[in-house]
N, CA, C and O atoms as a CHARMM CRD file, in Angstrom:
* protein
*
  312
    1    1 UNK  N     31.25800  -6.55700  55.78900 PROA 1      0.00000
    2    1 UNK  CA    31.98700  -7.09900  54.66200 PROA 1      0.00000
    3    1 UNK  C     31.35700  -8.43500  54.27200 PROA 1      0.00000
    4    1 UNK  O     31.11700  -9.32300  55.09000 PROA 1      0.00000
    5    2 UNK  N     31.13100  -8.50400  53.09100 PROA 2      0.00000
    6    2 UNK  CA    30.42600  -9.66100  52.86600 PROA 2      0.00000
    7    2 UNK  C     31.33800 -11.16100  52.77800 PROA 2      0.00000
    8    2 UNK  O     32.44100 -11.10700  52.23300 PROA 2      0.00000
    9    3 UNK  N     30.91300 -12.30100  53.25200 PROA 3      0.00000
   10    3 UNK  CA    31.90500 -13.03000  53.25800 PROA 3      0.00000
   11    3 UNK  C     32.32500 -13.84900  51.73900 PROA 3      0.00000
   12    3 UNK  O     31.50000 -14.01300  50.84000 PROA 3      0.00000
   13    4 UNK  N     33.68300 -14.28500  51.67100 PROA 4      0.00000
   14    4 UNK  CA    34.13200 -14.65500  50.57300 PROA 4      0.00000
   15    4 UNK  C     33.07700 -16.15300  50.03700 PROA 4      0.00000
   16    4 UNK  O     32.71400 -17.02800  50.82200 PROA 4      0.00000
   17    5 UNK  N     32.85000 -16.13400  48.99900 PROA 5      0.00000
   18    5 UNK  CA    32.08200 -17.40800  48.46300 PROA 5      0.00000
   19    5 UNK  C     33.12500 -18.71100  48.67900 PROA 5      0.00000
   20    5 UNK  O     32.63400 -19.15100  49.71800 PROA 5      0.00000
   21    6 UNK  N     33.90100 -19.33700  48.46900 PROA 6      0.00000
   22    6 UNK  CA    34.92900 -20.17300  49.58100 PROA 6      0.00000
   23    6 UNK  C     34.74100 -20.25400  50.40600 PROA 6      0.00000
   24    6 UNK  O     34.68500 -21.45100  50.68700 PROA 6      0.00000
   25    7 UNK  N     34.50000 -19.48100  51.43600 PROA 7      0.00000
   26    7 UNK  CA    34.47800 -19.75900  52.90200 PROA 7      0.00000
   27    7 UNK  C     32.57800 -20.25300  52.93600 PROA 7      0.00000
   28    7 UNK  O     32.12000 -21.06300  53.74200 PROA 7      0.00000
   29    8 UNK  N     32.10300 -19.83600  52.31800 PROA 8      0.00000
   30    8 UNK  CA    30.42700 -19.78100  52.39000 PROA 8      0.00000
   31    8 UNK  C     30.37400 -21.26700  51.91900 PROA 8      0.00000
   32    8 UNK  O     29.41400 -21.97900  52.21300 PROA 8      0.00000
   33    9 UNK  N     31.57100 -21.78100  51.07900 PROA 9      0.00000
   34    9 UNK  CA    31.22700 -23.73100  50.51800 PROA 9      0.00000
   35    9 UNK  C     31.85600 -23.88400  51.79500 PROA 9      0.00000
   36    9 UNK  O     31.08800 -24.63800  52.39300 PROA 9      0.00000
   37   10 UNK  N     32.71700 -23.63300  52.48900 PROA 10     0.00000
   38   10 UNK  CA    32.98900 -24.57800  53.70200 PROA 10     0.00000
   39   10 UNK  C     32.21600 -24.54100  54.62300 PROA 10     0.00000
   40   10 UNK  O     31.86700 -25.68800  54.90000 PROA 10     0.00000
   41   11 UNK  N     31.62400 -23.58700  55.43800 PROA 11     0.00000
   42   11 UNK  CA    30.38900 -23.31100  56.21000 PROA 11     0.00000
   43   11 UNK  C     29.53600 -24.80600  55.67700 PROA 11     0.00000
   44   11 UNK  O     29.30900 -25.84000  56.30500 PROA 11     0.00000
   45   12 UNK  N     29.20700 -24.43000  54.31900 PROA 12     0.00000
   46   12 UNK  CA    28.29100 -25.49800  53.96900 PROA 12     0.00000
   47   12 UNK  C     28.47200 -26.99200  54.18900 PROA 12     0.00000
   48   12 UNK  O     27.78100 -27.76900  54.84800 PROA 12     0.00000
   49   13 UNK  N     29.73100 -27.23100  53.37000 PROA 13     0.00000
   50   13 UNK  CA    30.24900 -28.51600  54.04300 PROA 13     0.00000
   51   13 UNK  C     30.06200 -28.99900  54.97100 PROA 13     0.00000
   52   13 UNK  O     29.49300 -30.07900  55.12800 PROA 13     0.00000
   53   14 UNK  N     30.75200 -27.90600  56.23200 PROA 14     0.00000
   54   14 UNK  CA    30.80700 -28.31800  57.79000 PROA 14     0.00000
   55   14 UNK  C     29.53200 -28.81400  58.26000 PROA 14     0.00000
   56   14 UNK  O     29.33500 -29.67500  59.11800 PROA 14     0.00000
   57   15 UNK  N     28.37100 -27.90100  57.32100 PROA 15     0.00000
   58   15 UNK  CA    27.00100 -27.98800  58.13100 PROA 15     0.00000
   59   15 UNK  C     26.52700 -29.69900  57.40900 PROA 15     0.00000
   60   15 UNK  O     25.99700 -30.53600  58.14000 PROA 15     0.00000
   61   16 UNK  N     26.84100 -30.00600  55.82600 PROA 16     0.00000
   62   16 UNK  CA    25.90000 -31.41400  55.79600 PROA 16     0.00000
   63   16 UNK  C     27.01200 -32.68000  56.20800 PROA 16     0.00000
   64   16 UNK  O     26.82000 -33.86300  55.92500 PROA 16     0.00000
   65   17 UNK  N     28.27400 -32.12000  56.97600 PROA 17     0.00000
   66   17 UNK  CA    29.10700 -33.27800  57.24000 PROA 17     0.00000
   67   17 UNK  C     28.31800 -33.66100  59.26200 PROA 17     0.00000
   68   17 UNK  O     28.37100 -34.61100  60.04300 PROA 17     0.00000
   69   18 UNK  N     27.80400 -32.51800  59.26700 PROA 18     0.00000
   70   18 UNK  CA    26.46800 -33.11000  60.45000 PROA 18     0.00000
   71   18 UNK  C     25.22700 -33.63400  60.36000 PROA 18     0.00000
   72   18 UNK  O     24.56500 -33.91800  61.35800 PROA 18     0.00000
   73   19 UNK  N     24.94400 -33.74900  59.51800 PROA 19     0.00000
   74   19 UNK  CA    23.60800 -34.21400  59.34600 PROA 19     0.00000
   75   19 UNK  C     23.54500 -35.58900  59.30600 PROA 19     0.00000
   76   19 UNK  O     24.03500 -36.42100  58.54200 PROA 19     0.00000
   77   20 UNK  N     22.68300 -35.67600  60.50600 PROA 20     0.00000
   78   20 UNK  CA    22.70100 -37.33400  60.91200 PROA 20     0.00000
   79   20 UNK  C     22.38800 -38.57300  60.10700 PROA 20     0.00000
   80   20 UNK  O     22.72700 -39.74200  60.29000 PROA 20     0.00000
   81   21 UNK  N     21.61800 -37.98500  59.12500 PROA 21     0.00000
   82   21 UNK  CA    21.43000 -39.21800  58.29800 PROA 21     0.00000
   83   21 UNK  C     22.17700 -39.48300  56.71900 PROA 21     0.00000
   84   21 UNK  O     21.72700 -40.04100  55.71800 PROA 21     0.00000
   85   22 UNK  N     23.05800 -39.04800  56.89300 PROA 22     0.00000
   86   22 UNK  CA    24.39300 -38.74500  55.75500 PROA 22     0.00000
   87   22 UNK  C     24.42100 -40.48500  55.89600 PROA 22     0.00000
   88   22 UNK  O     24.37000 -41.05900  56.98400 PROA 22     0.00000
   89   23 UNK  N     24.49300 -41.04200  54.83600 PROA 23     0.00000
   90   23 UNK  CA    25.45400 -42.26300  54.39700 PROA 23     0.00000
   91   23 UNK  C     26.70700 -42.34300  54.79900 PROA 23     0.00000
   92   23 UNK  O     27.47900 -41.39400  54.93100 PROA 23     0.00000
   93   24 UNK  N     26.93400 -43.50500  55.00600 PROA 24     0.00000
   94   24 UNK  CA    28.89600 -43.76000  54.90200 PROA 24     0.00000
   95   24 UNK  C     29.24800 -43.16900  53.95200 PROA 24     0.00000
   96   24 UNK  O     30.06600 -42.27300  54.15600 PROA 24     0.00000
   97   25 UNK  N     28.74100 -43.43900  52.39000 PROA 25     0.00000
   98   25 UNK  CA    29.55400 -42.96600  51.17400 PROA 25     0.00000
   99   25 UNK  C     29.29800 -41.49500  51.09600 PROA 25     0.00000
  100   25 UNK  O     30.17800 -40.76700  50.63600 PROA 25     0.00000
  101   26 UNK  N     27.91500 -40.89600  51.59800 PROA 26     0.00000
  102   26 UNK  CA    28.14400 -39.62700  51.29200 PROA 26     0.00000
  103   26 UNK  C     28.67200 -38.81000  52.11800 PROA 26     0.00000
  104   26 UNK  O     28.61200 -37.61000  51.85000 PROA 26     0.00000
  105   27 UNK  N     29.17000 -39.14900  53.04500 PROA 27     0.00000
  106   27 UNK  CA    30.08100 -38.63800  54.43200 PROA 27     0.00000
  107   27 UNK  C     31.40700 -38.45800  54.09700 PROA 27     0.00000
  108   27 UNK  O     32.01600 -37.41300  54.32600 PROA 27     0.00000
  109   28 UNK  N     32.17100 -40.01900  53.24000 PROA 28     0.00000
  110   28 UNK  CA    32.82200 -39.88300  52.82300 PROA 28     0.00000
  111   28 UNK  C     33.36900 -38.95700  51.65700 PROA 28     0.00000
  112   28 UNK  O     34.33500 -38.19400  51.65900 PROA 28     0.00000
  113   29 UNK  N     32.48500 -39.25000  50.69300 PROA 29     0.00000
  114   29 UNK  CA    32.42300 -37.88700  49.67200 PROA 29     0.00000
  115   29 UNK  C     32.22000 -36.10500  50.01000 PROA 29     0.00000
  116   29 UNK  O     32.77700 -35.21700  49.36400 PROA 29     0.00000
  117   30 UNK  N     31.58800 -35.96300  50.79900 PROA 30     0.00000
  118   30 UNK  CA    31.39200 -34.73000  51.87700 PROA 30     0.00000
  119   30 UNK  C     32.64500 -33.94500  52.25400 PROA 30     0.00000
  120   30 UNK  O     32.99600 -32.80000  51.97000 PROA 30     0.00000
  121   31 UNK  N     33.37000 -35.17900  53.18500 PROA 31     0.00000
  122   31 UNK  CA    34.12100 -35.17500  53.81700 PROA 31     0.00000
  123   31 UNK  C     35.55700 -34.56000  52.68600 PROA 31     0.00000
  124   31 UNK  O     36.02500 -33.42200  52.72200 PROA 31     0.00000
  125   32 UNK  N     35.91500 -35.46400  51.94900 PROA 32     0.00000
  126   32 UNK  CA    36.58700 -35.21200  50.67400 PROA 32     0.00000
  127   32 UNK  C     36.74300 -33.98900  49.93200 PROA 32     0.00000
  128   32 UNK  O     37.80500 -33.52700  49.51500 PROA 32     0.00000
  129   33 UNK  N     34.83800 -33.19400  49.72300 PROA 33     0.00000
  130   33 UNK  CA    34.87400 -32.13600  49.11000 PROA 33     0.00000
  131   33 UNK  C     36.04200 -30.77500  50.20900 PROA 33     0.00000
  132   33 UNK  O     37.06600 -30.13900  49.95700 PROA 33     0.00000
  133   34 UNK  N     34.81000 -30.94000  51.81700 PROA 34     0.00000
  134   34 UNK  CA    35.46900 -30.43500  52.73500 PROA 34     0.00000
  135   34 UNK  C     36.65200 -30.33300  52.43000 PROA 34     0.00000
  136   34 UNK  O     36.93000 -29.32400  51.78100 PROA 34     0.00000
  137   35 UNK  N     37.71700 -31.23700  52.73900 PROA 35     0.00000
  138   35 UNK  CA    39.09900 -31.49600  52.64700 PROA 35     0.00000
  139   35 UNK  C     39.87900 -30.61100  51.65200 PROA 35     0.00000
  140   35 UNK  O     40.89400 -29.96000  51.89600 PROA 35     0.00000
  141   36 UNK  N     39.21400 -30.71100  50.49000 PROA 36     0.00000
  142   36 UNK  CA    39.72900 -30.06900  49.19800 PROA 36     0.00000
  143   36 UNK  C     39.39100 -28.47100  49.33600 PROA 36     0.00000
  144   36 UNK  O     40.32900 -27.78000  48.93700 PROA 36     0.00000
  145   37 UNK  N     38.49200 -27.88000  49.71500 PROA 37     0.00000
  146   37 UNK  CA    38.31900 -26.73000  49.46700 PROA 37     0.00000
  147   37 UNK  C     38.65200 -25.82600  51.02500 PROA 37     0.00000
  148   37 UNK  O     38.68400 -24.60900  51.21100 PROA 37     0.00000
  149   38 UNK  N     38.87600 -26.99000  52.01400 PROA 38     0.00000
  150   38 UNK  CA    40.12300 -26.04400  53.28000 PROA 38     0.00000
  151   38 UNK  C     41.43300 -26.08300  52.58600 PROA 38     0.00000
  152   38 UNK  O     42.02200 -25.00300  52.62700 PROA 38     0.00000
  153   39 UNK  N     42.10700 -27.12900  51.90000 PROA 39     0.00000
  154   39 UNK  CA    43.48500 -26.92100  50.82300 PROA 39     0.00000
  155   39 UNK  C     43.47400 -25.45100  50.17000 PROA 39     0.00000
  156   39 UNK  O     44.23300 -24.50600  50.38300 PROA 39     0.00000
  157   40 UNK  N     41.95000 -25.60400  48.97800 PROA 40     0.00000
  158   40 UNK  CA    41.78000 -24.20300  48.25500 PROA 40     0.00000
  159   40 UNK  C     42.27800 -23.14200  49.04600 PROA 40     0.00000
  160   40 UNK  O     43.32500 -22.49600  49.07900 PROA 40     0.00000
  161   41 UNK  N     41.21200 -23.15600  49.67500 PROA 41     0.00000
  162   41 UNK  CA    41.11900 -21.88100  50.84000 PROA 41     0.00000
  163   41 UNK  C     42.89500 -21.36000  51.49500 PROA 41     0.00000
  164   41 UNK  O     43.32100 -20.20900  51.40400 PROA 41     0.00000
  165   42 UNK  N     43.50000 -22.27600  51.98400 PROA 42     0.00000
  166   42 UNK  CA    44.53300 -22.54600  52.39400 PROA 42     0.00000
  167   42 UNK  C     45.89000 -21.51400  51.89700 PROA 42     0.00000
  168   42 UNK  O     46.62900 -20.71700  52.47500 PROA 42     0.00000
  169   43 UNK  N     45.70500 -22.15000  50.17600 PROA 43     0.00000
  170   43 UNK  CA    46.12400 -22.10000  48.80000 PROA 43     0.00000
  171   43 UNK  C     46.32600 -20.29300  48.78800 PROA 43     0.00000
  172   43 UNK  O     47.29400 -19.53300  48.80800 PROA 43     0.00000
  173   44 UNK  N     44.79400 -20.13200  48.74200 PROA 44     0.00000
  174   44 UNK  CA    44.20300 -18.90700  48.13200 PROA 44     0.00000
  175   44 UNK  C     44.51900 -17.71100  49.32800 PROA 44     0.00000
  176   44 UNK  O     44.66000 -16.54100  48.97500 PROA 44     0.00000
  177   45 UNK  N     44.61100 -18.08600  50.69700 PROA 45     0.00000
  178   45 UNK  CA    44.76000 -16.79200  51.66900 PROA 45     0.00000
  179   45 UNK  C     45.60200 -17.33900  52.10300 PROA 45     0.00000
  180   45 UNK  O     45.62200 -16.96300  53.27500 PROA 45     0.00000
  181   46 UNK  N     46.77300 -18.37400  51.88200 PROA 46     0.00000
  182   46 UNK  CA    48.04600 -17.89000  52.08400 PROA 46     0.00000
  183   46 UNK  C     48.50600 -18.60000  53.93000 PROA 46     0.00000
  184   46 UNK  O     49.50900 -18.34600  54.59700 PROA 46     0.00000
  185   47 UNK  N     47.83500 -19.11300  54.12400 PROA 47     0.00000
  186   47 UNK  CA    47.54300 -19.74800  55.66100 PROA 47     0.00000
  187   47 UNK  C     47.67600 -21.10200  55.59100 PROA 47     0.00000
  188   47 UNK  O     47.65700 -21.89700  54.65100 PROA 47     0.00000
  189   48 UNK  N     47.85300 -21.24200  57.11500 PROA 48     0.00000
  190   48 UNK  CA    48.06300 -22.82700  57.54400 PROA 48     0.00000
  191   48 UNK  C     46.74200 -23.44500  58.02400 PROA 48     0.00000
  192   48 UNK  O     46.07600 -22.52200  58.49500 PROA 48     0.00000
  193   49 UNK  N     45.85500 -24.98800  58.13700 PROA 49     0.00000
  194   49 UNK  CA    45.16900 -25.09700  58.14300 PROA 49     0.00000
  195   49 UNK  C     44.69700 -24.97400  59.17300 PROA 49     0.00000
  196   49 UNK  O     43.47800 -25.13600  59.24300 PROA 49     0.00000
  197   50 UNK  N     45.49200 -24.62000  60.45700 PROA 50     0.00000
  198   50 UNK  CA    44.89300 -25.02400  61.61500 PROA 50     0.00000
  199   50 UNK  C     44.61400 -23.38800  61.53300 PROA 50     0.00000
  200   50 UNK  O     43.45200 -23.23300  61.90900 PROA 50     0.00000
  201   51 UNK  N     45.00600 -22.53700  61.30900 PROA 51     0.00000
  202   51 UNK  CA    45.14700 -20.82300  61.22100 PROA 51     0.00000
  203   51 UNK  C     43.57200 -20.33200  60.46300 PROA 51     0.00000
  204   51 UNK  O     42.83600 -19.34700  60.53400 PROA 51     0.00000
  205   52 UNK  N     43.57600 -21.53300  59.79100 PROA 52     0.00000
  206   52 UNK  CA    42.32900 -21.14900  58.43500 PROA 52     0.00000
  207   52 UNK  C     41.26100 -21.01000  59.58800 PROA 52     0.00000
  208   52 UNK  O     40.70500 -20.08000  60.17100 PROA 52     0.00000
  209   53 UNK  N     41.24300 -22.59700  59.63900 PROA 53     0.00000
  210   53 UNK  CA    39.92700 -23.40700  60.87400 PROA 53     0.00000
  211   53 UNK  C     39.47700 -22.16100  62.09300 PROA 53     0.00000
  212   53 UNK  O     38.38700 -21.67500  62.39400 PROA 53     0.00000
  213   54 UNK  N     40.69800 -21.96300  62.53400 PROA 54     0.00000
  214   54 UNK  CA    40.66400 -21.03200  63.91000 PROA 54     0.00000
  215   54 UNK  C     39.95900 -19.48100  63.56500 PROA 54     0.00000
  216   54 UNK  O     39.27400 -19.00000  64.46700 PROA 54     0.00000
  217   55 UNK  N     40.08600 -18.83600  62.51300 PROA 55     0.00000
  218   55 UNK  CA    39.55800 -17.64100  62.13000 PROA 55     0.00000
  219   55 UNK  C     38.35700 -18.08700  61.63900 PROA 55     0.00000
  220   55 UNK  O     37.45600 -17.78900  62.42300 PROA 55     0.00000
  221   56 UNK  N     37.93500 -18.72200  60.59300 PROA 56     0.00000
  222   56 UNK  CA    36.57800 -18.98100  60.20400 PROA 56     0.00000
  223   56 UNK  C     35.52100 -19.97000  61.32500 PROA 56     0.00000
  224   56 UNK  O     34.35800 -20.24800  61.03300 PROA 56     0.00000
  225   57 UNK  N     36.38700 -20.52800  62.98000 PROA 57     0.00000
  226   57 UNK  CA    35.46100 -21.15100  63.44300 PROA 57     0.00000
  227   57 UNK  C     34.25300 -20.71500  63.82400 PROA 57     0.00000
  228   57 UNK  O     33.19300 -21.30800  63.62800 PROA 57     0.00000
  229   58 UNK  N     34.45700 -19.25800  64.59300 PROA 58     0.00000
  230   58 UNK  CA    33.25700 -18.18700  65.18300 PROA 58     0.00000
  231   58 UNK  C     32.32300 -18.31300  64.10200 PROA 58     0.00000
  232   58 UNK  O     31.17800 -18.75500  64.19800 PROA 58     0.00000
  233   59 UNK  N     32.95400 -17.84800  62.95100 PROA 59     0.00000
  234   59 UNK  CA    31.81300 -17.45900  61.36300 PROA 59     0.00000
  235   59 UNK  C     31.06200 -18.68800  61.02000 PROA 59     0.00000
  236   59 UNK  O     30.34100 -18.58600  60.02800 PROA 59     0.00000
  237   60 UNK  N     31.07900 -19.89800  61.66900 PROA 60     0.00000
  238   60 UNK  CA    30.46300 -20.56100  61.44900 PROA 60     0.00000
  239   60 UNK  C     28.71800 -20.56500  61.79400 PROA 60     0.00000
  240   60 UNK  O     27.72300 -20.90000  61.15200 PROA 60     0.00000
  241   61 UNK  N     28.92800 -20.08400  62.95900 PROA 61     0.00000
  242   61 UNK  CA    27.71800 -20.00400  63.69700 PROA 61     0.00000
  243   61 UNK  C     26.92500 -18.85700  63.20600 PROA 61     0.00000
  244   61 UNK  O     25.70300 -18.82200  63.06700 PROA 61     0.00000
  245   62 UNK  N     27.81800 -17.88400  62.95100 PROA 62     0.00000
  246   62 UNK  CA    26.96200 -16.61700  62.00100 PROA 62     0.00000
  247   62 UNK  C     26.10700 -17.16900  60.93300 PROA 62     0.00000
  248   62 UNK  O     24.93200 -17.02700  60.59300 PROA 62     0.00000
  249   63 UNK  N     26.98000 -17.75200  60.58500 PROA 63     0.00000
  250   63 UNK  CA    26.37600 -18.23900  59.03800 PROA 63     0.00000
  251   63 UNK  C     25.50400 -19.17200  59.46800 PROA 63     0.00000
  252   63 UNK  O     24.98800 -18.16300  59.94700 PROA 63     0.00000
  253   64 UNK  N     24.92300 -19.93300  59.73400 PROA 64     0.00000
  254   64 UNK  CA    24.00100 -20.71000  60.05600 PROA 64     0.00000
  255   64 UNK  C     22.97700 -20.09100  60.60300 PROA 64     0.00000
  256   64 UNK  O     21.86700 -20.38900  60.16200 PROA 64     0.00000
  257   65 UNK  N     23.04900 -19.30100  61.45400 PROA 65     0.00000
  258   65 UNK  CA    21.91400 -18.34900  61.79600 PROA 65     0.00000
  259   65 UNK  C     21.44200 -17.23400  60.45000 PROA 65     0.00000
  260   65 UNK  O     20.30000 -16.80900  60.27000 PROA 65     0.00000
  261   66 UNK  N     22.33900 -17.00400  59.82700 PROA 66     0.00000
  262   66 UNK  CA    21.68700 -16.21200  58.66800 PROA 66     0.00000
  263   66 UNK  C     21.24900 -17.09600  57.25600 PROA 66     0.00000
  264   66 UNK  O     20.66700 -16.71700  56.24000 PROA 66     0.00000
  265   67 UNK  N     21.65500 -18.10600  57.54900 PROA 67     0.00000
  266   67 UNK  CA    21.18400 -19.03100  56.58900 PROA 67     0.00000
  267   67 UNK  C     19.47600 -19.35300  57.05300 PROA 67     0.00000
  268   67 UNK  O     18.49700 -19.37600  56.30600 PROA 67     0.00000
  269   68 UNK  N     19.53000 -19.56400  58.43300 PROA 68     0.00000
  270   68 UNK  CA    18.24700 -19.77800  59.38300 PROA 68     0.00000
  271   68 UNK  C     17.82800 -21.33300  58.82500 PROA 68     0.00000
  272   68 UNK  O     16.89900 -21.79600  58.16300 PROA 68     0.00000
  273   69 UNK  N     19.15700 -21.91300  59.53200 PROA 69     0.00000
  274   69 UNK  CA    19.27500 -23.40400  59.46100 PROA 69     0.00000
  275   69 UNK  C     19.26900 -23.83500  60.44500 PROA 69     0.00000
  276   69 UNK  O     20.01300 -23.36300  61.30500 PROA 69     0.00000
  277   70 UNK  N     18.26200 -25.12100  60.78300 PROA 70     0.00000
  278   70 UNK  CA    18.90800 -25.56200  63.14900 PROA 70     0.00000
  279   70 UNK  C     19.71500 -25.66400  62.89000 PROA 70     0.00000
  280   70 UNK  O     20.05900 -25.62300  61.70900 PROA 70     0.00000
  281   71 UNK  N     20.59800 -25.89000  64.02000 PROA 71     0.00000
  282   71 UNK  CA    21.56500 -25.96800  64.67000 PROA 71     0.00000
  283   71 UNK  C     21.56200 -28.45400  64.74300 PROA 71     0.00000
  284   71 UNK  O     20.69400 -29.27000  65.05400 PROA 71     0.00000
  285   72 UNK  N     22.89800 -28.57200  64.30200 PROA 72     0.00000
  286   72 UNK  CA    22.69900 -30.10800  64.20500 PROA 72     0.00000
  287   72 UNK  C     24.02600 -30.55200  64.83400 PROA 72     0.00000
  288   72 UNK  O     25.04700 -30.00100  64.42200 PROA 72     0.00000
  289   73 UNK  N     24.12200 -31.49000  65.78900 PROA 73     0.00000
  290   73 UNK  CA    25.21600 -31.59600  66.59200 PROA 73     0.00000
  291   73 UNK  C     26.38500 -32.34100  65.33600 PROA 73     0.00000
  292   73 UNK  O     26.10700 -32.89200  64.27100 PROA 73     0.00000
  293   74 UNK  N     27.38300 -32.15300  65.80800 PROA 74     0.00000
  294   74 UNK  CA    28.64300 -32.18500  65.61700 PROA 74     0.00000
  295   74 UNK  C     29.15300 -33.56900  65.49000 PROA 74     0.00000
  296   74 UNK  O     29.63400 -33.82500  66.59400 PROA 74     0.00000
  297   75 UNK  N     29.26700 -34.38500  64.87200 PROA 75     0.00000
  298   75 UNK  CA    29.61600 -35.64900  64.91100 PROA 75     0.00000
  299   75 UNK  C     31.02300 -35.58700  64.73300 PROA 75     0.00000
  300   75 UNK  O     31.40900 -35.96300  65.84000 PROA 75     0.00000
  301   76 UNK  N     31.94200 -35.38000  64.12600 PROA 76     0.00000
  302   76 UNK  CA    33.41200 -34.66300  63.92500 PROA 76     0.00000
  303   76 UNK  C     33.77600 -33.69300  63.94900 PROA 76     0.00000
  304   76 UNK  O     33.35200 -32.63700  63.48100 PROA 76     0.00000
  305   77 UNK  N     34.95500 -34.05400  64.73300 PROA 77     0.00000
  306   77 UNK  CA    35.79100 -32.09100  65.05600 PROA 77     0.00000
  307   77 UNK  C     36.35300 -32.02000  63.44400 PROA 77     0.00000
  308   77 UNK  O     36.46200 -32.71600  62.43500 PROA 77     0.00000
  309   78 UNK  N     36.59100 -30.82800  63.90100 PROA 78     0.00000
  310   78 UNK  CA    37.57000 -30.23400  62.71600 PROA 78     0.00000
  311   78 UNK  C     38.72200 -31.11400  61.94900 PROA 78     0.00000
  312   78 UNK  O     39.41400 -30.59600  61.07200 PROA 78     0.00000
């Protein structure tokens, strides 16, 4: 099943809210978009955020490997 385009901007998010050389402001702004489109998401399938996070966490890692992006450590949890 192919995954929903929503979930494919948060994947994305998650991945440049790691990237080590992000600015304060663009971390912040990042961070913001993030924020807004786990609401969307939220909104749109009817779920709670921690419910959202927990089903799409595994798919994260999928997606990054099929993107065939490294792997960049984690500076913030969820």
């Amino acid at each position: 099943m192919p995954r929903p385009h929503l979930i494919e901007k948060i994947h994305d998010l998650k991945y440049r809210l790691r990237e080590p050389r992000l600015s304060a402001s663009e971390f912040v702004k990042t961070q913001q978009e993030y924020d807004a489109a786990i609401s969307e998401a939220c909104r749109k399938y009817h779920c709670a955020k921690a419910e959202l996070l927990a089903v799409i966490r595994s798919d994260f890692g999928k997606w990054v490997n099929q993107q065939g992006l490294p792997w960049l450590h984690e500076t913030e949890s969820d």
